[in-house]
Each structure stands twice: as structure tokens, then as C-alpha cells.
C-alpha beads as a LAMMPS data file, in Angstrom:
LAMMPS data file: protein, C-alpha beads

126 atoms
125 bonds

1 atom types
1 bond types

-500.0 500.0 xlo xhi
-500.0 500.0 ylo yhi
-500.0 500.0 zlo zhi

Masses

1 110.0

Atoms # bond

1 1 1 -233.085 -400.794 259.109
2 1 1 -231.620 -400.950 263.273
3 1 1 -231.745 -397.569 263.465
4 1 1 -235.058 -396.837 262.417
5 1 1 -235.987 -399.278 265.303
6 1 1 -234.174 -397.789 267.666
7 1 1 -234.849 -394.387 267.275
8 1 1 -238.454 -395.237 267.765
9 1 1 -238.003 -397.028 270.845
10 1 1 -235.498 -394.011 272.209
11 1 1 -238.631 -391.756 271.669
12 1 1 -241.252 -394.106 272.993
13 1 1 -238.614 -393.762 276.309
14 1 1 -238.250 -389.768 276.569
15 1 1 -242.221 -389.517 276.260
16 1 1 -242.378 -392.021 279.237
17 1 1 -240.279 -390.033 280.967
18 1 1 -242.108 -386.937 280.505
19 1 1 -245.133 -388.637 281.522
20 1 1 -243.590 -389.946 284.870
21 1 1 -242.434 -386.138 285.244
22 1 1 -245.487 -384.617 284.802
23 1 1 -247.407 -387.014 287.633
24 1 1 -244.581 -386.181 290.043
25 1 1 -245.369 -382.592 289.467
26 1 1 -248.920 -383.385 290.492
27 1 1 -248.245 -385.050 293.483
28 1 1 -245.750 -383.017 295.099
29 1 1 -247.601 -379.900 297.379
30 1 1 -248.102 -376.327 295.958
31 1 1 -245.636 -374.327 296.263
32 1 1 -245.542 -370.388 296.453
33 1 1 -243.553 -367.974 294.350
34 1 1 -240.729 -368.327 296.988
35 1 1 -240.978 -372.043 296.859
36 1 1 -242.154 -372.742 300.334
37 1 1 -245.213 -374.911 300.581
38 1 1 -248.404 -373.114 301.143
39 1 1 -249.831 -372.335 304.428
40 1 1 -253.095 -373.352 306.096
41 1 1 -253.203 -371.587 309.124
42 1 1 -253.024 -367.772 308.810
43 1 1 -252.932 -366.560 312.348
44 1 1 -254.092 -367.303 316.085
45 1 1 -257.410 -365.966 316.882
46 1 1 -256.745 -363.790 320.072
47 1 1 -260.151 -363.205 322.086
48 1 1 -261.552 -363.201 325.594
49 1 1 -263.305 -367.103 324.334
50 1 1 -260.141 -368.161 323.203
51 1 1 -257.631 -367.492 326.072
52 1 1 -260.981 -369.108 328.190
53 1 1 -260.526 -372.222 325.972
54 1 1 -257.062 -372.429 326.309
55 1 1 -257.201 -372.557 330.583
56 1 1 -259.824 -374.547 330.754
57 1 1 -259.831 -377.486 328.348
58 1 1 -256.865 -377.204 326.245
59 1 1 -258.152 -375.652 323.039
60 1 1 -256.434 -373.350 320.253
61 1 1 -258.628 -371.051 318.121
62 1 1 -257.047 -370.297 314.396
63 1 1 -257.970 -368.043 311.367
64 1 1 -257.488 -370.987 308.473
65 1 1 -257.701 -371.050 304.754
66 1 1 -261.558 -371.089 303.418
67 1 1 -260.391 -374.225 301.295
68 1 1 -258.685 -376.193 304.601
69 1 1 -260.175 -379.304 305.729
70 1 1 -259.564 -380.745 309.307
71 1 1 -257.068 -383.140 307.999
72 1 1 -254.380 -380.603 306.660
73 1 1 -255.309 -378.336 309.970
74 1 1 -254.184 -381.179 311.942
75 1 1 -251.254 -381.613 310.135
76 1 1 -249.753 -378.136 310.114
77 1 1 -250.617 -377.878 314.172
78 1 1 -248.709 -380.400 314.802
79 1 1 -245.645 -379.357 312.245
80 1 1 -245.576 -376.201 313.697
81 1 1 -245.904 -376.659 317.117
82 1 1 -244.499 -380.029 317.335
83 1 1 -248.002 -381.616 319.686
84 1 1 -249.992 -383.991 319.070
85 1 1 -253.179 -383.023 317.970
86 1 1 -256.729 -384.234 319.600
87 1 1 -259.582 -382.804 317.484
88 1 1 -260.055 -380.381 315.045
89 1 1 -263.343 -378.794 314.897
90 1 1 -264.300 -375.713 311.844
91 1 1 -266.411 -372.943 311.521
92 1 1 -267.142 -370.917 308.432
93 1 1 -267.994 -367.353 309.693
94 1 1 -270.105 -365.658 306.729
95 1 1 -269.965 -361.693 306.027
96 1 1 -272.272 -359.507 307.342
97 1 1 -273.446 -356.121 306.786
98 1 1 -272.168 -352.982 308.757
99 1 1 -274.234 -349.580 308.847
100 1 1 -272.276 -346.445 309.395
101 1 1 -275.448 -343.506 309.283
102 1 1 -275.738 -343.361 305.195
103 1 1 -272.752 -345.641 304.609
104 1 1 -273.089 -349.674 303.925
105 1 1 -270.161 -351.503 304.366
106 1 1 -269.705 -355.725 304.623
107 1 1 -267.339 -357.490 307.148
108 1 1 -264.725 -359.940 305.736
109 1 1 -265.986 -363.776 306.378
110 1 1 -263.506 -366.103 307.505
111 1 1 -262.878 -369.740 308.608
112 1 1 -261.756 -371.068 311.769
113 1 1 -260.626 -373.887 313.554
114 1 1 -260.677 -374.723 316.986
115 1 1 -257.988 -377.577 317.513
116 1 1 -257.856 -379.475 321.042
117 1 1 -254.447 -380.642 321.932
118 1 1 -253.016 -383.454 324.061
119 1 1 -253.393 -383.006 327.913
120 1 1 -250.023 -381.940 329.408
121 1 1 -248.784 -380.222 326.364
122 1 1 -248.820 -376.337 325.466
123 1 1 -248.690 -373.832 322.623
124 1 1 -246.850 -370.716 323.605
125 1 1 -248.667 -368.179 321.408
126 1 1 -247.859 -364.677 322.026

Bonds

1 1 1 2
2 1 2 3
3 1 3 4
4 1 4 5
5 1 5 6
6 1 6 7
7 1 7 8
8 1 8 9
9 1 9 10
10 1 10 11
11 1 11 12
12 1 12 13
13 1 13 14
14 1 14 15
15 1 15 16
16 1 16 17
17 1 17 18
18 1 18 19
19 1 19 20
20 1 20 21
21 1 21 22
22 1 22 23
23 1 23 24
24 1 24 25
25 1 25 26
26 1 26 27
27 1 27 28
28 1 28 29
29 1 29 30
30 1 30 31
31 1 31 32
32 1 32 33
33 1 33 34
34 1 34 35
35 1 35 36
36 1 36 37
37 1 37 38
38 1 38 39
39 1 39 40
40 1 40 41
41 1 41 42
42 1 42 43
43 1 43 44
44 1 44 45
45 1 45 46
46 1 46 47
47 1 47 48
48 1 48 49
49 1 49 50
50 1 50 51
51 1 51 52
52 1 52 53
53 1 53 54
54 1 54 55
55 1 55 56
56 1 56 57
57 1 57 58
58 1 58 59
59 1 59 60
60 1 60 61
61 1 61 62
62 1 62 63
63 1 63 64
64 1 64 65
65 1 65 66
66 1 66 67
67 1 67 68
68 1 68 69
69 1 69 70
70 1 70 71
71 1 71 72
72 1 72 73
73 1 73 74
74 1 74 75
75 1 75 76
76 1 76 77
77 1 77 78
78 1 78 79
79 1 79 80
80 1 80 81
81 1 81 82
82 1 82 83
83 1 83 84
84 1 84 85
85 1 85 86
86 1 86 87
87 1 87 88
88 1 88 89
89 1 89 90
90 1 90 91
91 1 91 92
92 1 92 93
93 1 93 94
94 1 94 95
95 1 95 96
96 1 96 97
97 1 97 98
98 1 98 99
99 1 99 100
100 1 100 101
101 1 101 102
102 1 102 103
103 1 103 104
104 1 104 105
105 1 105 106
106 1 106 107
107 1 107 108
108 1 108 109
109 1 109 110
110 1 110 111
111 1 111 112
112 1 112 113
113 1 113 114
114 1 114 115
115 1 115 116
116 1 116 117
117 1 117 118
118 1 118 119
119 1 119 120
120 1 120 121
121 1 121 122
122 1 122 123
123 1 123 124
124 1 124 125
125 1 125 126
């Protein structure tokens, strides 16, 4: 009658261990089909403003992920870049409509972040 008993208690273990699996699974970060962990920040944001940002008062203008929050911003600036990160401000910039004579068309909306770095320290961007 042992190994009844034990055979029980050697499945009670594996299920345990799939259990403690599965969590880890969970609480590691997404990864992508390549197996690199998902980006937040898709690109600079290049204008006139921004380069006027960046002379006077130390400020960085990025296109972001719609689902980022100023936390994982903060985070990947200062992966990337290797600074240390001030602030982190976001803007959601909604579509809006485009007339071209009889032709409708809608701009792309997009999120951005506007990320003020330590004084002294620079992000070389183009």
C-alpha cells in the first residue's frame, strides 16, 4: 500500500511545479516573436519645438506606445540612453480629419512623451 502513497504525493509535486511555472511565466516581461522584450518608445519626435526644448531646458520629445505609462517611459530612457531621468510628462494626440477637394481622409493619433533629463547630461539623437 507505499506505493499508492507515494505516487500520490509524486503527483501532488509535478502539479506544484507546474503551478510555480506558470506564475513565472506571468511575471517575466512580454516578449516578441524574436524574443526581445517589447519596446515602449518607437522613435524621437524631430520638430522645430523639440530641438527648441532640447537647447533650452533639457527636454526629449518621443512617439511612445498608446498603452505606456510614465513609469515604463522612464525606464526605457534611461536603459537606452544610460541618464537619469527627471520627469516624464504624456500627451495623447487624437486623429483628425483631412479634406483633399472630394476626398476624406483621417490622420493617425499617437502618444507622446516629453521626458526632462538631468542637467549636464545629453542624448545624442540624430
Amino acid at each position: 500500500m507505499a506505493l499508492f502513497g507515494k505516487d500520490k504525493q509524486q503527483k501532488k509535486e509535478k502539479e506544484k511545479n507546474r503551478e510555480k511555472e506558470k506564475r513565472e511565466e506571468k511575471e517575466t516581461p512580454k516578449k516578441d516573436k524574436l524574443g526581445v522584450k517589447e519596446r515602449v518608445i518607437l522613435e524621437p519626435h524631430i520638430t522645430e519645438k523639440a530641438t527648441r526644448l532640447t537647447d533650452e531646458s533639457n527636454q526629449y520629445i518621443f512617439k511612445v506606445v498608446p498603452k505606456a505609462n510614465k513609469i515604463q517611459i522612464k525606464n526605457e530612457v534611461e536603459d537606452i540612453y544610460n541618464i537619469d531621468v527627471v520627469s516624464v510628462r504624456t500627451i495623447q494626440i487624437p486623429q483628425s480629419e483631412k479634406g483633399f477637394g472630394r476626398m476624406k481622409g483621417v490622420t493617425k493619433g499617437y502618444k507622446k512623451a516629453i521626458v526632462k533629463i538631468k542637467e549636464g547630461q545629453k542624448i545624442e539623437l540624430i
